[in-house]
C-alpha positions in Angstrom: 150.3 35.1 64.4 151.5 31.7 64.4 154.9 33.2 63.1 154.8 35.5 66.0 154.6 33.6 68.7 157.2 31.0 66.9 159.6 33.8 67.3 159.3 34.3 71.1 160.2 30.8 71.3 163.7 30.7 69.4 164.7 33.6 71.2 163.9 31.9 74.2 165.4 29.1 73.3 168.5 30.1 71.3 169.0 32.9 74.2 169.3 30.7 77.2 171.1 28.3 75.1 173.7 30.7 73.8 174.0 31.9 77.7 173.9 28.3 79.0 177.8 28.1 80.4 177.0 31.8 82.5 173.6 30.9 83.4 174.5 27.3 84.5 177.8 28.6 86.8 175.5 31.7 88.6 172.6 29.3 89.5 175.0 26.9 91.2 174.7 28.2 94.9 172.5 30.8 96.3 175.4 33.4 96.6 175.2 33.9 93.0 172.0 34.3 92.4 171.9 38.5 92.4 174.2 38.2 89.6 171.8 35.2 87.6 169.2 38.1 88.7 170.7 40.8 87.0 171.2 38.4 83.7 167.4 37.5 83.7 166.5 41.2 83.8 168.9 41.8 80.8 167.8 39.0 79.0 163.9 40.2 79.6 164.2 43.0 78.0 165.7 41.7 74.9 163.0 38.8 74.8 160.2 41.7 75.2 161.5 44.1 73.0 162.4 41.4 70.3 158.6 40.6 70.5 158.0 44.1 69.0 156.3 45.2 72.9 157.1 48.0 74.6 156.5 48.4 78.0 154.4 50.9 80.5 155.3 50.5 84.1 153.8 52.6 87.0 154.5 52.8 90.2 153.1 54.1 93.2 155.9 52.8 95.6 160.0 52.2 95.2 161.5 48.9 96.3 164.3 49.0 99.3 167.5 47.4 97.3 168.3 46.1 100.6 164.5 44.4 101.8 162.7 41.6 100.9 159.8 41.0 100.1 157.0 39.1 98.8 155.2 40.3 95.2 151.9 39.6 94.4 150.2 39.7 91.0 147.5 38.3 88.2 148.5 35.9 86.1 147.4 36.1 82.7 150.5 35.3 80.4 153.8 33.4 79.6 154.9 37.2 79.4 154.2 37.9 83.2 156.8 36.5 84.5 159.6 38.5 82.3 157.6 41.6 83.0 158.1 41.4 86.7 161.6 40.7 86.2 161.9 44.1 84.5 160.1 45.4 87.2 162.3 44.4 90.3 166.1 45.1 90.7 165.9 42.7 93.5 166.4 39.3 92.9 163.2 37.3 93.2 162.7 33.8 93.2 159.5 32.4 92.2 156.8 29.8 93.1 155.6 27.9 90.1 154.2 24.9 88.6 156.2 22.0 88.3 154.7 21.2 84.5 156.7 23.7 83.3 159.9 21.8 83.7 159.2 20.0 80.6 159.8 22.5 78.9 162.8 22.0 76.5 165.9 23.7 77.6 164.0 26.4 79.9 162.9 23.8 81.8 166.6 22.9 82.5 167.1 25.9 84.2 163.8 26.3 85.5 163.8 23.8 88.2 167.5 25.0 89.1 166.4 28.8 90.4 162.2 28.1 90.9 160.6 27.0 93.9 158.5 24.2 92.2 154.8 22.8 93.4 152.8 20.5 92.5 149.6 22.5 92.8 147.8 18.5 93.1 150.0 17.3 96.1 149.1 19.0 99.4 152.5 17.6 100.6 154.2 19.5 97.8 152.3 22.8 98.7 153.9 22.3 102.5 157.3 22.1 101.1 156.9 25.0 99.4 156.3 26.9 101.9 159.6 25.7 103.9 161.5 26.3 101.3 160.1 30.0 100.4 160.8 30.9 104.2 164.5 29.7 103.2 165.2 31.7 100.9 163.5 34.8 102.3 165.9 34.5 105.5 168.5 34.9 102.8 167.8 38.5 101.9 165.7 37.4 98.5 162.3 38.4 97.7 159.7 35.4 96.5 157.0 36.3 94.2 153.7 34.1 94.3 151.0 34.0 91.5 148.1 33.9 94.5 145.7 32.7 91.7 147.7 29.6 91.8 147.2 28.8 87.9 146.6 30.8 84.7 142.4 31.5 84.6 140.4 31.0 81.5 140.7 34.2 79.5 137.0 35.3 80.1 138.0 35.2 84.3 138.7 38.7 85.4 140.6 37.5 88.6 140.2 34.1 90.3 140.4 33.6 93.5 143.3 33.7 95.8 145.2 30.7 97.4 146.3 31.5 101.2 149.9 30.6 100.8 151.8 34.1 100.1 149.7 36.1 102.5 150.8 33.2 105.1 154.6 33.4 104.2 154.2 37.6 104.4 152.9 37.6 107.7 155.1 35.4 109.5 158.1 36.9 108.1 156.6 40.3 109.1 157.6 41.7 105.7 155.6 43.9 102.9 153.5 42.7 100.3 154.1 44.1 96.7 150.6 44.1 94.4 151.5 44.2 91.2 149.3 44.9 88.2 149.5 43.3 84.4 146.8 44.6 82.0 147.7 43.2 78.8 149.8 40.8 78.8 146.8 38.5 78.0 145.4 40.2 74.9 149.7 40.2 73.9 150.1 36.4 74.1 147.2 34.6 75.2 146.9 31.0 75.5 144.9 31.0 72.5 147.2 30.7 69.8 145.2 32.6 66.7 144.7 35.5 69.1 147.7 38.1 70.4 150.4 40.3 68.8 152.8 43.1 69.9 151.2 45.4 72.3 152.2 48.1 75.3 151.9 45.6 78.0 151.0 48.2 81.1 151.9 47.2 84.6 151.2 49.1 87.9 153.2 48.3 91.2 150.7 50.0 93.7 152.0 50.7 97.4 153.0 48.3 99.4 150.5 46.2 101.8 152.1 46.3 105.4 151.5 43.0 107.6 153.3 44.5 110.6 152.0 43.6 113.7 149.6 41.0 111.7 149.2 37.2 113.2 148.3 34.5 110.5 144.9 34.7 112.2 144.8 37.5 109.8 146.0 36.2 106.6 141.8 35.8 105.0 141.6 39.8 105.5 144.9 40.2 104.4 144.2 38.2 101.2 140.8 39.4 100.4 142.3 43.4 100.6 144.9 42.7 98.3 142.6 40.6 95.9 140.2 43.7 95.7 142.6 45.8 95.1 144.1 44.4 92.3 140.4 43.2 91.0 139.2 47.1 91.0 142.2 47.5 89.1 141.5 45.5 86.5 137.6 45.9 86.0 138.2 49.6 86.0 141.0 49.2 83.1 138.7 49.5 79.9 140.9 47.4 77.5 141.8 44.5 79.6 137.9 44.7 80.2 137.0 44.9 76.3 139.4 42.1 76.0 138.1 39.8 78.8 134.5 40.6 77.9 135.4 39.5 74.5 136.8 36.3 75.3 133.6 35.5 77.9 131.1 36.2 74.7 133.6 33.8 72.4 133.0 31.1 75.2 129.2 31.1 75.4 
């Protein structure tokens, strides 16, 4: 397992190194990002493959090449964000913690192409928001983790932040729930535990916030956390798995 999960790092690692000069010239303005989009879907599928996964992907709903949007989904996994790369032919920018710049060499290009927060700084969390609305205007979808951090295993779903729901209602523009069911039992945080799996993902239809004030944003959020929540308690292996891990904790 250890060997495993040492593997998904130098390809990581050897990958973006190896595509450094491309990957360093494409994130240098905003113009070019489709195309760094186009390489990071590539480059998923290798890293996901390589891992010996395949991948299951339903959808209830297409994407508009030519819309943005903003994508909501659990977070579970180091593995969710490649997946929703696959998912997407639109380029997406994302909202994520700002530990994860020390991350050698992915880190690099991390805080190049990421919207970064400092989930501890309510300052940080404001610019966030400015800067998301940016890059919407743009043409560019953002996707949001509304958990706003990775839950302990044994948490089905925790509970939404406000943010996204916000953004999506003032920019008048659809919400995308997306679904990840095994990406946690695949490569969980614990390191003994995990190995090459199907990971599943459902895109379900799209949440409309037409005509929707941001008086409305605590409905909004609490719809779109039960229906991904139903998803997932009604899904009998990520169930086993997270009923597992809750019985490991006590």
């Amino acid at each position: 397992m250890l060997l495993w999960r040492a593997w998904f790092y130098v390809l990581m690692f050897l990958g973006i190194i190896v595509m450094s000069p491309l990957l360093i010239a494409l994130s240098s303005t905003e113009k070019l990002y489709p195309y760094f989009w186009k390489v990071v879907r590539v480059f998923s599928y290798f890293l996901l493959y390589s891992m010996g996964c395949r991948i299951s992907i339903e959808k209830e709903e297409e994407i508009d090449r030519d819309k943005s949007y903003v994508f909501c989904a659990n977070h579970t996994s180091f593995f969710d964000i490649w997946l929703m790369a696959i998912m997407s032919k639109n380029p997406i920018v994302f909202v994520g913690k700002k530990e994860l710049v020390k991350i050698p060499v992915f880190g690099f290009f991390y805080k190049r192409v990421v919207i970064m927060v400092d989930r501890g700084s309510a300052n940080s969390r404001r610019k966030v928001y400015g800067l998301a609305k940016k890059r919407l205007k743009n043409g560019t979808s953002v996707a949001i983790y509304p958990e706003g951090l990775v839950p302990d295993e044994e948490v089905v779903l925790a509970p939404f932040k406000n943010g996204a729901f916000s953004l999506a209602i003032e920019h008048q523009i659809p919400i995308v729930p997306q679904v990840y069911y095994d990406c946690k039992s695949s490569f969980s945080w614990n390191v003994f535990k995990g190995g090459p799996k199907k990971l599943r993902a459902k895109q379900c239809k799209f949440i409309s916030t037409e005509g929707l004030s941001l008086e409305d944003r605590i409905p909004l959020k609490n719809k779109i956390f039960d229906l991904i929540y139903n998803e997932l308690i009604n899904d009998e292996k990520y169930m086993k798995y997270t009923l597992a891990a809750k019985k490991d904790e006590q």
